[in-house]
C-alpha positions as CSV (number, residue, x, y, z in Angstrom):
1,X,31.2,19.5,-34.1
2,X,31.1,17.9,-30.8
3,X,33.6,20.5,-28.8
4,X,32.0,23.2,-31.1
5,X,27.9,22.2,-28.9
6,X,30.0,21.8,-25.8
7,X,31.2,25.5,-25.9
8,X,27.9,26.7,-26.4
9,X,26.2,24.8,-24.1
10,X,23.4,22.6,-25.7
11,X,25.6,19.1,-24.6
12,X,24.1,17.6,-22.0
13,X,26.2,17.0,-18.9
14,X,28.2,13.8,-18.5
15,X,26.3,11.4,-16.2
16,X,22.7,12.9,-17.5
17,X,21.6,9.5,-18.5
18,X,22.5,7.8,-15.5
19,X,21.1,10.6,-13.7
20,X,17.5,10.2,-15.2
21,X,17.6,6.5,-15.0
22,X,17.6,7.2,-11.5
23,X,15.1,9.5,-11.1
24,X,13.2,6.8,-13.0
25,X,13.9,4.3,-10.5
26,X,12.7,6.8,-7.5
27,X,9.1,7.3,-9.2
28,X,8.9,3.5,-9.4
29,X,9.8,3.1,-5.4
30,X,7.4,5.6,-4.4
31,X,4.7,3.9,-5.9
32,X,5.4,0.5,-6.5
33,X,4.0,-0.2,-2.9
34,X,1.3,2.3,-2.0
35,X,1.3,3.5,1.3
36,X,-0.9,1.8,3.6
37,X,-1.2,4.8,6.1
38,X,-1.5,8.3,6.1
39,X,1.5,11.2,5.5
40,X,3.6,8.5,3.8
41,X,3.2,9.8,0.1
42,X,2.0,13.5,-0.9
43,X,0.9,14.7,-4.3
44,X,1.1,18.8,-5.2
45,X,0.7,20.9,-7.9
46,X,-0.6,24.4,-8.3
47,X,-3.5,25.2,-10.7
48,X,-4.4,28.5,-12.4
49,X,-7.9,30.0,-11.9
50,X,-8.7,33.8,-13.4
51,X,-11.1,36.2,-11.1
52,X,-13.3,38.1,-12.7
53,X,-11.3,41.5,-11.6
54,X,-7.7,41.1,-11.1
55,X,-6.9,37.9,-13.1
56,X,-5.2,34.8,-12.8
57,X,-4.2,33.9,-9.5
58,X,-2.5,30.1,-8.3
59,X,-4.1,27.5,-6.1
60,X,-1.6,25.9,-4.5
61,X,-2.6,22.1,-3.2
62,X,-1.2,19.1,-0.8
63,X,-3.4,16.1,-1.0
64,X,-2.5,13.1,1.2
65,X,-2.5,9.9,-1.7
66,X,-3.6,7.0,0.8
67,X,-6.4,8.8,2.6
68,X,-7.1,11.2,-0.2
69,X,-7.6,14.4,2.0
70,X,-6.5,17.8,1.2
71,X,-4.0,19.4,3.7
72,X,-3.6,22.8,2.0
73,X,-4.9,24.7,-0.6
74,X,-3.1,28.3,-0.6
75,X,-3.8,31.2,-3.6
76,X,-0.7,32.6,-4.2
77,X,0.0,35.7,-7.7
78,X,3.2,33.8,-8.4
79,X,4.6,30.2,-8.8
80,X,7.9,30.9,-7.3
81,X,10.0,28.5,-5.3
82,X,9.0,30.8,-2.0
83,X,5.3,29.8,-2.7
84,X,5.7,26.2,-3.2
85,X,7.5,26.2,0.2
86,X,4.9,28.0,1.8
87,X,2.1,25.5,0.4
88,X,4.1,22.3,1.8
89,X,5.0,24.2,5.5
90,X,0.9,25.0,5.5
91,X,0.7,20.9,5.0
92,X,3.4,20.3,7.5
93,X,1.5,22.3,10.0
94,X,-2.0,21.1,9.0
95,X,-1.2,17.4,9.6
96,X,-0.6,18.2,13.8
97,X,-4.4,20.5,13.5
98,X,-6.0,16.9,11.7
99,X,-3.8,14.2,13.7
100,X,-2.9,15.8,16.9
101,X,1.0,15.1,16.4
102,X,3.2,16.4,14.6
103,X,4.4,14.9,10.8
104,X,7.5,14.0,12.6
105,X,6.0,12.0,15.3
106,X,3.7,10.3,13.1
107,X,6.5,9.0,10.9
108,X,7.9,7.7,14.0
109,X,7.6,3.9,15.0
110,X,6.6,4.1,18.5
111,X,8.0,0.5,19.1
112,X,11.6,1.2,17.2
113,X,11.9,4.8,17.2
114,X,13.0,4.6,13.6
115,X,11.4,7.6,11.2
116,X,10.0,6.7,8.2
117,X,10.2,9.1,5.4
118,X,7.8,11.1,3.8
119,X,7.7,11.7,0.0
120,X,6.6,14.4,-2.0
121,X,5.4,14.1,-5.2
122,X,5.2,16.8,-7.5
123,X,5.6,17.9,-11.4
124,X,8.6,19.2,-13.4
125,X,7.7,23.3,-12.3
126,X,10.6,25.4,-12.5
127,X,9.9,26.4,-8.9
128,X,10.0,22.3,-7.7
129,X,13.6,22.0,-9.6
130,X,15.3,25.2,-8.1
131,X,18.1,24.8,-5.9
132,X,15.6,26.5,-3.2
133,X,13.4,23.9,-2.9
134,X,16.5,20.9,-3.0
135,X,17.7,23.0,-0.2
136,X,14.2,23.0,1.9
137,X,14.1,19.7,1.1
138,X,17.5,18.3,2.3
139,X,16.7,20.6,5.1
140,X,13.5,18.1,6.5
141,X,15.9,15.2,6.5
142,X,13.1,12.9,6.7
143,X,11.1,14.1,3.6
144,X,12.2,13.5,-0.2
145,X,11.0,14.9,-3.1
146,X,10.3,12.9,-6.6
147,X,9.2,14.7,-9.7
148,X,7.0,13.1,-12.0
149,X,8.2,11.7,-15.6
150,X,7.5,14.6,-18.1
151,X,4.1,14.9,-20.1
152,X,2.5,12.3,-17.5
153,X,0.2,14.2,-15.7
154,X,-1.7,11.1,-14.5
155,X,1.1,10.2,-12.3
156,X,-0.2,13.5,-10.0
157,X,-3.7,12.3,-10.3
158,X,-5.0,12.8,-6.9
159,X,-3.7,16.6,-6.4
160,X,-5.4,16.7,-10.3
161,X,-8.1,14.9,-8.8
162,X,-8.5,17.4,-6.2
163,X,-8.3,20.8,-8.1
164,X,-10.5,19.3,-10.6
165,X,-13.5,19.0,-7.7
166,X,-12.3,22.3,-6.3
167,X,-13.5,24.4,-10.0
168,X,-16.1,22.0,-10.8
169,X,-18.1,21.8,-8.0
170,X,-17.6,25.0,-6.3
171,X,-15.3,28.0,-8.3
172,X,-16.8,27.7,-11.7
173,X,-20.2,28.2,-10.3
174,X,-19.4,31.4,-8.7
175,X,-18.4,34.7,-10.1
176,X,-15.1,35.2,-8.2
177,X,-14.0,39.0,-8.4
178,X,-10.5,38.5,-6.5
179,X,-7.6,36.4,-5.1
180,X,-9.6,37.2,-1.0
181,X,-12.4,35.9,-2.6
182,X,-11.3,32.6,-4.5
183,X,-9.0,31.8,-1.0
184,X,-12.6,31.9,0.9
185,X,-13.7,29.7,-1.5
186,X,-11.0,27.0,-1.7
187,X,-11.1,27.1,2.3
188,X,-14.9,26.6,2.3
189,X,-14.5,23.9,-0.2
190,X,-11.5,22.1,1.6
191,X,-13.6,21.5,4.8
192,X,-16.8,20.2,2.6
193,X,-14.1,18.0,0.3
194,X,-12.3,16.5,3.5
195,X,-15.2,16.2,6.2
196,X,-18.5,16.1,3.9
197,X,-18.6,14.7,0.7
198,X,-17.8,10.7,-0.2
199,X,-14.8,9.5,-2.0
200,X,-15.2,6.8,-3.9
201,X,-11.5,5.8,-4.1
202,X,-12.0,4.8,-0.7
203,X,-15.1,3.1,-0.7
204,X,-17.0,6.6,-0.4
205,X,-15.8,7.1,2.7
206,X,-14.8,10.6,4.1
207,X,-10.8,11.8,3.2
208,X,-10.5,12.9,7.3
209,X,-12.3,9.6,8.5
210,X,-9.5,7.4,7.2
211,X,-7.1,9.7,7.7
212,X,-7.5,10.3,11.5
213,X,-7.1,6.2,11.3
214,X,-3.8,4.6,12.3
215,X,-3.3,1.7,10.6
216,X,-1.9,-1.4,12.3
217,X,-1.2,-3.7,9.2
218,X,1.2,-3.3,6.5
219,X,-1.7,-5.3,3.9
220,X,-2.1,-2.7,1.4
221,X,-5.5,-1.3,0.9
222,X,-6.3,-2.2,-2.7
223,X,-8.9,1.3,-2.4
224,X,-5.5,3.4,-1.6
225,X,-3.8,2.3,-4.9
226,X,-6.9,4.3,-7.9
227,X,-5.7,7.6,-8.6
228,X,-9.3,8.5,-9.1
């Protein structure tokens, strides 16, 4: 029976268990100890939204976990690895236009010169576990990517968190016709999201306030820990 499933393909590989008690013990790193500064830990996800004319189109978010602000919010027709790329490059970009360095110079210690390493969180998408992306990924050298456990969307709360605000307070009041439209939208939105409106995971403070902050101390911020 055995060499019968193998031939066919339904086996799992040898090593598979060992593989995913690993990828266990990843998730748990990344969050055991929450960051304590900005562009340490990254949450993305896309999220569908249908226009009132040509259909459903795919918001494409970064949010940045301890200061909770949004770095990119692309709408993209597909979900393909090319578009997940594209979203985490806009980030990439985005954090020297918000900081005034780039992500590579802000993971680096100014008193060691060691670079830290940034990780990105994301869910179980086809286009996050194509070769494609592993390959961007390994390409960064400083950044790795962890994918949360299956059927725990909670674990992606603040990207959730994020696209949840995004409908509720601004898409779902408007009759969007088209993907020009819902990207003026989401742009409009990120600024008020970022710069305007209070969070209350950090003490209703503003997601670019804290995250223009450089943090001196390595004393967690209980406030950066809620995935509200």
């Amino acid at each position: 029976m055995y060499r019968a499933l193998r031939r066919n393909g339904p086996c799992l590989p040898v090593g598979h268990t060992a593989e995913v008690r690993q990828a266990a013990g990843v998730r748990r790193e990344a969050f055991i100890d929450p960051p304590t500064r900005r562009n340490r830990l990254w949450q993305a996800d896309f999220s569908e939204f249908e226009t009132r004319g040509q259909g459903v189109w795919n918001l494409g978010g970064v949010v940045d976990y301890w200061a909770k602000v949004n770095l990119a919010c692309t709408v993209t027709v597909t979900k393909t690895t090319r578009d997940a790329i594209g979203f985490f490059e806009a980030a990439l970009a985005e954090v020297e236009v918000l900081a005034g360095v780039t992500w590579i110079e802000d993971l680096t210690d100014p008193n060691t010169g060691e670079i830290a390493t940034l990780t990105l969180v994301t869910d179980n998408g086809p286009c996050f576990k194509s070769g494609g992306f592993a390959a961007w990924v390994a390409s960064k050298r400083h950044i790795r990517h962890v994918r949360t456990r299956r059927k725990a969307p909670w674990t992606n709360g603040q990207i959730e968190r994020f696209f949840g605000t995004l409908k509720y307070e601004r898409l779902y009041r408007h009759d969007i016709a088209d993907g020009v439209e819902l990207d003026a939208h989401a742009q409009d939105f990120r600024t008020i999201y970022n710069s305007i409106r209070p969070h209350e995971a950090i003490g209703m403070g503003r997601p670019l306030e804290r995250y223009r902050q450089t943090p001196t101390t390595n004393i967690p911020d209980p406030r950066s820990v809620s995935d509200s």
